[in-house]
C-alpha positions in Angstrom: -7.8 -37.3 30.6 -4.8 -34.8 30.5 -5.1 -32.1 28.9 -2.0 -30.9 26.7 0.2 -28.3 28.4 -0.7 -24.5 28.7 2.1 -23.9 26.5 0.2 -24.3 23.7 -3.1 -23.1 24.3 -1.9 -20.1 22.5 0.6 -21.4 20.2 2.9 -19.1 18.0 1.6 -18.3 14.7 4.9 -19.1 13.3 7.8 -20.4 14.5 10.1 -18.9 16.9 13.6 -17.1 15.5 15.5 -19.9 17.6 14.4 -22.6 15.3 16.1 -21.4 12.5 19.7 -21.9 11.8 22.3 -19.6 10.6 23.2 -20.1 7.2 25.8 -18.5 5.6 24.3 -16.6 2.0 20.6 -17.0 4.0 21.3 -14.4 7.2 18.4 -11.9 5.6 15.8 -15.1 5.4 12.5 -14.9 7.8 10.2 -17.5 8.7 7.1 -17.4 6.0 7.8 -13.4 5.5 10.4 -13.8 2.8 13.5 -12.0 2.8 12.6 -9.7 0.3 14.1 -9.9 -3.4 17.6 -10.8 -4.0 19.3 -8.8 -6.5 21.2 -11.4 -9.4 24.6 -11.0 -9.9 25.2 -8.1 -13.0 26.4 -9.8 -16.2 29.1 -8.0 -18.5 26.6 -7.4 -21.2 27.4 -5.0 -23.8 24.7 -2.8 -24.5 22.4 -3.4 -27.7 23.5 -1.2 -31.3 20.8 0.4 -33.0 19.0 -1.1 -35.9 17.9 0.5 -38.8 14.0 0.7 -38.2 10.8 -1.1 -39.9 10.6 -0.8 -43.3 7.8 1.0 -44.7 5.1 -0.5 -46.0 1.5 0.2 -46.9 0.2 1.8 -43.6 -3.3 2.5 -44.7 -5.8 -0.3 -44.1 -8.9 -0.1 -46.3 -12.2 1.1 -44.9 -14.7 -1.9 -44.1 -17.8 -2.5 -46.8 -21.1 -0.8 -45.6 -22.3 -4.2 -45.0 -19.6 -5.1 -42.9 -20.1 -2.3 -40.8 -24.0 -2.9 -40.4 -23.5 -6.7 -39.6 -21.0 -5.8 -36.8 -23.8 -3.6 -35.6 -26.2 -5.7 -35.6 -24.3 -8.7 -34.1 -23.8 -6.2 -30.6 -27.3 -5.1 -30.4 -28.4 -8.6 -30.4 -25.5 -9.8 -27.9 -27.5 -7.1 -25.3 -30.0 -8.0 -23.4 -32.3 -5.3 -23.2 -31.2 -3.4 -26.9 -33.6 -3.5 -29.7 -31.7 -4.3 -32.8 -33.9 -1.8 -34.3 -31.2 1.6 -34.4 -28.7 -1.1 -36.3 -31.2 -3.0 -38.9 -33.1 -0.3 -39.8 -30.8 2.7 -39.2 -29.5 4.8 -42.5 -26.0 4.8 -42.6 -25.2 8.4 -43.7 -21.1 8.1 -43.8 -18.4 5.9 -42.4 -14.7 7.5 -41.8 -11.2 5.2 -41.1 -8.7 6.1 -38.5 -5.9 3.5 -38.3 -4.4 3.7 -34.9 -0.7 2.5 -33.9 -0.2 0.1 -31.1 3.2 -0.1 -29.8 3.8 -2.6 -27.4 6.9 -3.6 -24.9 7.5 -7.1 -22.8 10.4 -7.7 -20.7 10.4 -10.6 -19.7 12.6 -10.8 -16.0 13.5 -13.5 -13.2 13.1 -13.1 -9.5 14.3 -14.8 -6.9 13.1 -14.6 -3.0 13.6 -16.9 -0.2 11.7 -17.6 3.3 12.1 -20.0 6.3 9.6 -23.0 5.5 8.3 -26.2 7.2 6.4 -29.0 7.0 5.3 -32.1 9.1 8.5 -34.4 9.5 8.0 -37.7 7.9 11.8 -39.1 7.5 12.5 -36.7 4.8 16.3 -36.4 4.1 18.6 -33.9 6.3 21.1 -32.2 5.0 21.8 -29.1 6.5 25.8 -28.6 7.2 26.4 -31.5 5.1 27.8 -28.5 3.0 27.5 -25.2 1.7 24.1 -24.2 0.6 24.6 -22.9 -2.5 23.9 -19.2 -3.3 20.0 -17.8 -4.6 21.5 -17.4 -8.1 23.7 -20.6 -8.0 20.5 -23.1 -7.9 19.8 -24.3 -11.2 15.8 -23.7 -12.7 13.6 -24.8 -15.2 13.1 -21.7 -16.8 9.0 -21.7 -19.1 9.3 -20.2 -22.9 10.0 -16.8 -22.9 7.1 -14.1 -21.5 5.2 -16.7 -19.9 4.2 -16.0 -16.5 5.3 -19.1 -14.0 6.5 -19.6 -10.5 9.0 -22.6 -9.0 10.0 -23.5 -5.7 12.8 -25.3 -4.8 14.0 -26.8 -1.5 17.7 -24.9 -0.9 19.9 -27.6 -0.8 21.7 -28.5 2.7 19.2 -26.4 4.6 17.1 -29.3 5.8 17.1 -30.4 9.9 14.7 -31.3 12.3 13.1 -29.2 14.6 10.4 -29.7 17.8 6.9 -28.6 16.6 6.1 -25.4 18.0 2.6 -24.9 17.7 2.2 -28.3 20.1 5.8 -27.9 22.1 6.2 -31.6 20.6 3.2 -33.1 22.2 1.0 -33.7 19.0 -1.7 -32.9 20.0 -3.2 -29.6 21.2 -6.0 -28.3 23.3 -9.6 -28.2 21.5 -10.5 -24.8 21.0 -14.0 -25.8 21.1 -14.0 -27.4 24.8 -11.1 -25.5 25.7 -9.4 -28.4 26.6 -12.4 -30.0 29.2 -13.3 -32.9 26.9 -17.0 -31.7 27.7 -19.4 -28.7 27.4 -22.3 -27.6 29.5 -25.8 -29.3 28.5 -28.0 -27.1 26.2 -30.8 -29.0 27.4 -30.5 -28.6 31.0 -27.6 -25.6 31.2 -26.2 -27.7 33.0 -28.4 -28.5 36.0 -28.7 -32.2 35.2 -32.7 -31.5 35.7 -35.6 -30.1 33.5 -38.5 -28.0 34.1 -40.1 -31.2 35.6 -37.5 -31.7 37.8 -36.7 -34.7 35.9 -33.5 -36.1 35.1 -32.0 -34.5 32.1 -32.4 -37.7 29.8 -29.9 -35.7 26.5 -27.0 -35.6 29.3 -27.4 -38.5 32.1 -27.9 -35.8 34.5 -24.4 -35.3 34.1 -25.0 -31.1 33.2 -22.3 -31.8 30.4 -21.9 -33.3 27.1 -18.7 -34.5 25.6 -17.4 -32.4 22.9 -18.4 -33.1 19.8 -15.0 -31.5 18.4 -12.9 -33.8 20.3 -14.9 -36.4 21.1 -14.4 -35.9 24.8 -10.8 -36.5 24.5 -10.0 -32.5 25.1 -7.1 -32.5 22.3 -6.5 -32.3 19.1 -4.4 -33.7 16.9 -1.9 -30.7 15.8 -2.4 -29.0 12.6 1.1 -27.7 12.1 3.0 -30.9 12.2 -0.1 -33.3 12.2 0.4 -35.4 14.9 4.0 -36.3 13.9 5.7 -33.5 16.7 8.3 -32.8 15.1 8.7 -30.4 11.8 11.5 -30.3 8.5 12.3 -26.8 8.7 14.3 -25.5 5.2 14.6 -22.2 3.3 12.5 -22.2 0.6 13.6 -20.5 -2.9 10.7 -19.3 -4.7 11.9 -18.2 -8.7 9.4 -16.1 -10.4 9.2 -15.5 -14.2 7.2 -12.3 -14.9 6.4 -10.7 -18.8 6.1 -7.1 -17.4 3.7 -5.7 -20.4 3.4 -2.0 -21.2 1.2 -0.7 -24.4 1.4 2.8 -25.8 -1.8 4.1 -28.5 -0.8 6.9 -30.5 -3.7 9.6 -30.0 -6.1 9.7 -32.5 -9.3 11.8 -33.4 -11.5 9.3 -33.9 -13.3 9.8 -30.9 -13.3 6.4 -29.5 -12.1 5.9 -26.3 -8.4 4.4 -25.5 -9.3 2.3 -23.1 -11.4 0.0 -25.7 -8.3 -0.6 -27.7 -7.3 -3.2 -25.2 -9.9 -5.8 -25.9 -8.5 -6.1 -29.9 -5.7 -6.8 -31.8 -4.8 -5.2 -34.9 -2.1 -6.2 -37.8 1.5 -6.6 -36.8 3.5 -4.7 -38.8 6.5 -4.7 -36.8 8.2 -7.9 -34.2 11.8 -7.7 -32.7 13.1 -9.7 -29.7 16.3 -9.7 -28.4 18.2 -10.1 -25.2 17.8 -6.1 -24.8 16.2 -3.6 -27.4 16.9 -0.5 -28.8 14.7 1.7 -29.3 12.5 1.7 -32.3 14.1 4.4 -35.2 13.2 5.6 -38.5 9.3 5.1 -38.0 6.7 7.2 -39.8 4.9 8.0 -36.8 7.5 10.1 -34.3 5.1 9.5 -31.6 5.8 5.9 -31.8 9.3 6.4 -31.6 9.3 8.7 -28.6 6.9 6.0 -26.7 9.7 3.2 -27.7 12.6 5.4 -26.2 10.7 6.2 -23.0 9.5 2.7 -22.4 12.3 1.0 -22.4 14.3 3.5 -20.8 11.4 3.1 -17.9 11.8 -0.7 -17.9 15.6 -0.6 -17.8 15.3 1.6 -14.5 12.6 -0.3 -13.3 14.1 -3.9 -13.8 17.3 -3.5 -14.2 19.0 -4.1 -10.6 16.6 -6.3 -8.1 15.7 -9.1 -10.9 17.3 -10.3 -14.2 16.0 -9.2 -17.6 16.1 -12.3 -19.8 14.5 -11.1 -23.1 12.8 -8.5 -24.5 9.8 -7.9 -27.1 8.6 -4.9 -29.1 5.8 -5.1 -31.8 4.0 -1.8 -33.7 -0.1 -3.0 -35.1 -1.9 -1.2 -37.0 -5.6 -1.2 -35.5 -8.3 -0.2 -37.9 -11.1 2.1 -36.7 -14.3 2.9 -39.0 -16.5 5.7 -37.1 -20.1 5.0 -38.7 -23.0 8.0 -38.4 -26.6 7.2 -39.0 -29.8 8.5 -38.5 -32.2 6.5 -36.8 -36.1 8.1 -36.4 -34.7 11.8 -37.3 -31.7 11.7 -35.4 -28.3 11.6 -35.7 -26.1 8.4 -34.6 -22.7 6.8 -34.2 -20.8 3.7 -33.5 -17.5 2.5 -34.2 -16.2 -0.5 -35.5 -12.5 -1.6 -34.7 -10.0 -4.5 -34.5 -9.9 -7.2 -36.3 -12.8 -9.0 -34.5 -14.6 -6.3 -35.8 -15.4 -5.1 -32.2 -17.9 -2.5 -31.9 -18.9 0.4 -29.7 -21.9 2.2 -29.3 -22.5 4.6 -26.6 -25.3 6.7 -27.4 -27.2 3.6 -28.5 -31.1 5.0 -28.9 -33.0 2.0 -28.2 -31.7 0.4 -24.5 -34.8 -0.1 -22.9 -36.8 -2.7 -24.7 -37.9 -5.0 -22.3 -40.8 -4.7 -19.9 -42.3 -5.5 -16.9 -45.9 -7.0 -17.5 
């Protein structure tokens, strides 16, 4: 049987630049590369007026109950698999201190918009490229999700759909098995191919013939084409792909607690101050300057950083208050701590004395 043409032994990985048309809006668009982001068009937006800042209210949280602080313990020895709860039942708790920490938090939430060179197997889909003009990137209407929800949509650009000969098979279909290498048939494991064994006896697995038919093919030597499967012809179209991305920056006020910043991540804490709007202002009048300062900076940063090649559609600032208790005790003479923080009452424990519990036999 024929084998397909040498053409496309070593078919393109994509498809060649010829295949594409030129379309006017488009020119930048490559096939499966994307053509890189596509700045939006700059609205006349007047810039946002200060507000007066949060009002103050009580920023103190009250220290956790003794109790509270020992369960917490004891509820994260017992989560660990090789801690004895030992340290937090039967340790003496000898004081407990509260550092209430600020969390100030920034979300601008921003679309993007991207476009590449797409196909897919033809099956009578509708043409319509130069029926008219493809509209622009920022023209096509999309579903946009709730605010600061991450999602991406593609859409098919209108009038950019045509027909094209499949590349990967030059329109045959069908390609040469890699496995065979187009033969139909490999040499006989039995015999390697002598049509004999050891005995001099006719190879029985092959006939004698020194080959088997290809398993991958099933002796045909072609394939049916991956790219267009089996159709051998392709819809080639430029694909818009709309991204919606919360871009979400945190800022802890230091604190000398102790405790790590890095932990403050895995909590909440009580919102004390929410504000969305189309664009912010930075935060004024707040007890804490260091708060404020973070607010000015960060959304000066996320003004540079997303204000030309996507479109900023709202933005979010909040202020918690995360409550921190560090507990020391004395455990078999010795001096101990922990924290507990959050509202889930999270707790960490570094210089936990009692890791090693478990044993091999």
């Amino acid at each position: 049987m024929a084998a397909a043409p040498a053409a496309a032994t070593n078919a393109p990985s994509a498809p060649p630049a010829s295949m594409f048309d030129s379309v006017p809006g488009y020119e930048g668009t490559v096939a499966g590369g994307g053509g890189g982001y596509l700045p939006p068009p700059m609205p006349a937006v007047p810039m946002p007026v200060p507000e007066a800042g949060p009002a103050q209210p009580n920023w103190n949280i009250p220290s956790i109950s003794e109790d509270a602080a020992r369960e917490a313990f004891v509820n994260f020895a017992s989560s660990k698999c090789c801690y004895s709860t030992g340290p937090a039942k039967d340790g003496v708790i000898t004081s407990m201190e509260p550092f209430n920490t600020y969390r100030y938090r920034l979300e601008t939430f921003t679309e993007s918009r991207s476009t590449e060179w797409l196909h897919e197997p033809y099956s009578n889909q509708p043409l319509d490229a130069g029926m008219q003009r493809a509209p622009g990137p920022w023209e096509i209407a999309a579903q946009m999700p709730g605010f600061f929800q991450d999602t991406i949509q593609n859409i098919k650009v209108p009038y950019t759909s045509s027909v094209k000969m499949c590349h990967a098979c030059v329109g045959m279909g069908r390609v040469p098995c890699k496995d065979c290498t187009g033969c139909g048939s490999k040499v006989c494991w039995v015999c390697n191919g002598s049509g004999f064994r050891q005995t001099n006896d006719r190879c029985m697995h092959c006939n004698g013939r020194g080959r088997d038919n290809c398993f991958k093919c099933s002796g045909k030597g072609t394939n049916e084409c991956s790219t267009c499967r089996g159709r051998s012809q392709l819809l080639v179209f430029i694909n818009l792909k709309v991204q919606w991305t919360n871009n979400k920056e945190d800022f802890v006020v230091e604190q000398s607690s102790g405790l790590r910043v890095e932990n403050f991540s895995k909590v909440s804490g009580r919102e004390m101050f929410k504000d969305s709007q189309f664009m912010l202002y930075p935060v004024m009048g707040f007890p804490d300057p260091a708060v404020a300062q973070a607010s000015e900076r960060l959304i000066r940063e996320h003004m540079s950083k997303y204000g030309q090649m996507v479109r900023i559609l709202q933005q979010r600032h909040t202020i918690e208050l995360i409550p921190v208790t560090r507990v020391t005790y004395a455990w078999k003479g010795k001096s101990h701590l922990y924290f507990v923080f959050g509202n889930e009452m999270s707790v960490n424990a570094e210089d936990y004395p009692a890791t090693c519990c478990c044993s091999v036999m």
